[in-house]
C-alpha positions in Angstrom: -40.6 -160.5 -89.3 -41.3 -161.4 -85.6 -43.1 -164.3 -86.6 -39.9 -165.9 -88.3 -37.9 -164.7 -85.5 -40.6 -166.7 -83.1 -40.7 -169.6 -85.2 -37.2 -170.5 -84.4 -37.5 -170.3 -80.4 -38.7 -173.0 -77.9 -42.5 -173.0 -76.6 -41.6 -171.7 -73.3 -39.4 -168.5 -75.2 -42.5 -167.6 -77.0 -45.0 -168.0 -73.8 -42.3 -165.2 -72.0 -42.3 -163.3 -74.9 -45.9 -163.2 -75.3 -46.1 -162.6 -71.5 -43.4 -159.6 -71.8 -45.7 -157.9 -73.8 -48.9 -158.6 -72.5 -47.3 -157.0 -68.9 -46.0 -153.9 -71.0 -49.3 -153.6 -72.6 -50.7 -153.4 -69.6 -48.1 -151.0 -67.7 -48.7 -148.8 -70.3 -53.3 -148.7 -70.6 -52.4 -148.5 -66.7 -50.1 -145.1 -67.0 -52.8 -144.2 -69.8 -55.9 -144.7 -67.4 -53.8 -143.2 -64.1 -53.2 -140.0 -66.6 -56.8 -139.6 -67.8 -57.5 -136.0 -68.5 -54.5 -135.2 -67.7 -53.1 -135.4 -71.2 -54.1 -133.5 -74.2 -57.2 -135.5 -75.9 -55.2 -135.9 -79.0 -52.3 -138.4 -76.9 -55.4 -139.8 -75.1 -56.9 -140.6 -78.1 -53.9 -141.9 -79.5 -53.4 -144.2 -76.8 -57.1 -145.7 -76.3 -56.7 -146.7 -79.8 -52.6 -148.4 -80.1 -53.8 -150.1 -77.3 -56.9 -151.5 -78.5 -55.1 -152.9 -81.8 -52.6 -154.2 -79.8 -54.6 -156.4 -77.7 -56.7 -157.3 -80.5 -53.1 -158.2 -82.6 -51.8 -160.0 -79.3 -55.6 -161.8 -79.1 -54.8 -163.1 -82.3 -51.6 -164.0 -81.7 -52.4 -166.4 -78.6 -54.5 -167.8 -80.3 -52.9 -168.5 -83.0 -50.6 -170.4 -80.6 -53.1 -172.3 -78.8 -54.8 -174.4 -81.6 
């Protein structure tokens, strides 16, 4: 669905999208790393891994856009 939605936006619209979310991904590993063992394991756990997939998903996605 995004990708349809990102298909019909300019090259710089999709860079500052893809920048929005690579700075919220990193807001949030930053908030996640600050709190470290201060949240139960189970949210810590939860966390270590969304934000894994997400920067692997996001990888894929620049590159995607760079060849």
């Amino acid at each position: 669905m995004l990708s349809i939605f990102i298909n019909t936006l300019s090259k710089e619209v999709e860079k500052m999208i893809l920048i929005l979310f690579a700075i919220i991904h990193i807001v949030i590993g930053c908030a996640f790393i600050y709190t470290h063992g201060k949240l139960p394991k189970a949210i810590s756990t939860f966390a270590f891994v969304f934000l894994t997939m997400s920067c692997l998903y996001w990888g894929a996605v620049l590159i995607n856009f760079a060849s």
